[in-house]
C-alpha positions in Angstrom: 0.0 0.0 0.0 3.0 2.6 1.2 5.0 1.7 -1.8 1.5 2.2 -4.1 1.0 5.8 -2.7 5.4 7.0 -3.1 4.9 5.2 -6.7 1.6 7.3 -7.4 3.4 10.6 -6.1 6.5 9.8 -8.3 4.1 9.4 -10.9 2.4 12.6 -10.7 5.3 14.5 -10.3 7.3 12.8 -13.3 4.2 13.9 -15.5 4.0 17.3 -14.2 7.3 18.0 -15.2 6.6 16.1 -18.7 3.9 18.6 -19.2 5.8 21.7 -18.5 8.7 20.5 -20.9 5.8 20.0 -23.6 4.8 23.5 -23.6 5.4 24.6 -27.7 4.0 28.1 -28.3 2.9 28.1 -31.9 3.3 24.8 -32.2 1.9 25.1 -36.2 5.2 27.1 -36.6 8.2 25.6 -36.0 11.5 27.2 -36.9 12.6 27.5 -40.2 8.8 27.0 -41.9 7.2 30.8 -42.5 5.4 32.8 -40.9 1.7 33.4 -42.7 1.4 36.9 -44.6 1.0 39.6 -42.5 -1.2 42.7 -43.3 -2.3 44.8 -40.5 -2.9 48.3 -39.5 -0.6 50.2 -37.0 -1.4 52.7 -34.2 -1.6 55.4 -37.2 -4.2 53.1 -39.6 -1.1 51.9 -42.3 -1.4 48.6 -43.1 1.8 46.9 -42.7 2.8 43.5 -44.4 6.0 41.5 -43.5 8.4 42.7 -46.1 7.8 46.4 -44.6 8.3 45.7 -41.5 11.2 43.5 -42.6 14.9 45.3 -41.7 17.5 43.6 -44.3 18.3 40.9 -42.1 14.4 40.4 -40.7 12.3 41.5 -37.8 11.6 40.9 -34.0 8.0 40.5 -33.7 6.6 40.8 -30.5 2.8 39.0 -29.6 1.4 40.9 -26.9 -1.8 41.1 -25.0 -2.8 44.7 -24.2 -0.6 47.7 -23.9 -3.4 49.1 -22.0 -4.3 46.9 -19.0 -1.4 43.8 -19.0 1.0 45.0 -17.0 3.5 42.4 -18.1 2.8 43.9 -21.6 3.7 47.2 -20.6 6.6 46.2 -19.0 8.2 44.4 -22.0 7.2 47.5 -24.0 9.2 49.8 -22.3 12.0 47.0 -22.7 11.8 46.7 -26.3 11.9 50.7 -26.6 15.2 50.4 -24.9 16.6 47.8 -26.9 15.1 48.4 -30.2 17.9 50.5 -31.6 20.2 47.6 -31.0 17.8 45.6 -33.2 18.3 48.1 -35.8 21.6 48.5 -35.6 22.1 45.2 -36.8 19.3 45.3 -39.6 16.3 44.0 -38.3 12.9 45.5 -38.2 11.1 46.0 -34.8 7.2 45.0 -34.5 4.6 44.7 -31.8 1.4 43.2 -32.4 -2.2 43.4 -29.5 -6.2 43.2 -30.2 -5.9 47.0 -28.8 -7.8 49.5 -30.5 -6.4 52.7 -32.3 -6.3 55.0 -29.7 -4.6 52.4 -26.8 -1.5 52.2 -29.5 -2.2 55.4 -30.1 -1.8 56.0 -25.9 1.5 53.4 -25.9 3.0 55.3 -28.4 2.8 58.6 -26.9 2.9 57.2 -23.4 6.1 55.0 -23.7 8.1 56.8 -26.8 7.7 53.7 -29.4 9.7 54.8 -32.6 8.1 51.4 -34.6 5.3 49.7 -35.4 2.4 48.7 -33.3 0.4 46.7 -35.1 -4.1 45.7 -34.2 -4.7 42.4 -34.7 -8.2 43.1 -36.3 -10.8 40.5 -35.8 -7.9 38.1 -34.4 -6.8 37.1 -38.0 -3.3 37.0 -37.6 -3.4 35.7 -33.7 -5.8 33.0 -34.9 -3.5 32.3 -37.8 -0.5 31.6 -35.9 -2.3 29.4 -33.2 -1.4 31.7 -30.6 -5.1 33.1 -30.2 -5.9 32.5 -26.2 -9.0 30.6 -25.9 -9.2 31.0 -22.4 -11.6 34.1 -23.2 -15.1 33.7 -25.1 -16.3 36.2 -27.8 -17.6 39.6 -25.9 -15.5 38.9 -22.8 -12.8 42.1 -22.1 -10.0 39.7 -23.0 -11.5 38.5 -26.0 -9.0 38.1 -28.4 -5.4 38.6 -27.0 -2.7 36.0 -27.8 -0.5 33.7 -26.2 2.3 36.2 -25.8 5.6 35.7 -27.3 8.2 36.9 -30.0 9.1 35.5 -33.4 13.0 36.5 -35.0 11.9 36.4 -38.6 14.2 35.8 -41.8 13.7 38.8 -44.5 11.4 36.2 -46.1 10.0 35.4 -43.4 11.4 32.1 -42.3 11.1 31.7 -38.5 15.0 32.1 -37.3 13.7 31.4 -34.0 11.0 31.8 -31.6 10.8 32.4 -28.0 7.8 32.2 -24.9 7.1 31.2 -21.8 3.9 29.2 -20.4 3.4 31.7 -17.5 2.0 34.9 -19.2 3.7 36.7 -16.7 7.1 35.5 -17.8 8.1 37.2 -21.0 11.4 36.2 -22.5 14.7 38.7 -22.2 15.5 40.5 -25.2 19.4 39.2 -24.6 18.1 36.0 -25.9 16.4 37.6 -28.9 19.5 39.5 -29.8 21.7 36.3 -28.8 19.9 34.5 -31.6 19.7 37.6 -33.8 23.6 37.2 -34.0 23.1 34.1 -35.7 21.8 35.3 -38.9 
């Protein structure tokens, strides 16, 4: 019976950890297959497809929930706006990408000194394209239609060079790994 229960225990923890090493954010995408087209608005109503958001050698793409109430968001915002002319220093093209409306990018923009794109996810096309689309949230709910957050490193054609997320939305990935694996190229 004792050595019934320590086997069940042993059990469950050996498939807890299996499950948190099976996390795969976008799992439809893996690196080096391409990203689907990409034509959406930014905070000032341009529609944007890959190639312009493309620097010569690619883009970081970052997947984000709200800029207006995640604070996690917000927080990796501001740490792209620091980083982001490293990113362009070495040719790639910086992106963000919510299910905010207009004026909240609008609001980020202003608020947090952005100097590149942040792109609506109308209708959670593109979200829903990648598999990254949180179903958590039903249609009408506030949260209705924010993504799994995380960041693709995109080729100029856009292959997927790498990709990078974490299972806790609270946990966003550092940028020193994007630009780690930006140096590959």
């Amino acid at each position: 019976m004792i050595k019934h229960f320590f086997f069940s225990i042993a059990m469950m923890v050996f498939s807890a950890s299996t499950q948190a090493q099976e996390f795969v954010w976008a799992p439809e995408f893996p690196v080096g297959s391409k990203l689907p087209p990409i034509n959406a608005p930014d905070q000032n109503g341009n529609s944007l497809s890959l190639s312009d958001l493309s620097g010569p050698n690619g883009l970081v793409l970052v997947l984000s929930r709200s800029f207006d109430w995640c604070p996690y968001c917000i927080a990796q915002l501001q740490d792209l706006v620091e980083v982001a002319p490293e990113f362009k220093e070495i040719g790639l093209g910086v992106a963000t990408m919510t299910y905010d409306s207009f004026e909240h990018l609008q609001a980020a923009e202003s608020d947090y000194g952005t100097t590149f794109p942040l792109l609506r996810d109308e209708e959670t096309r593109h979200f829903s394209a990648m598999g990254i689309l949180n179903t958590e949230y039903e249609p009408g709910s506030r949260a209705y239609g924010i993504p799994y957050p995380g960041i693709f490193l995109l080729r100029p054609d856009g292959t997927i060079h790498a990709k990078f997320a974490e299972e806790d939305y609270r946990v966003r990935p550092a940028f020193d790994l994007v630009m780690e694996a930006a140096q590959t190229l």
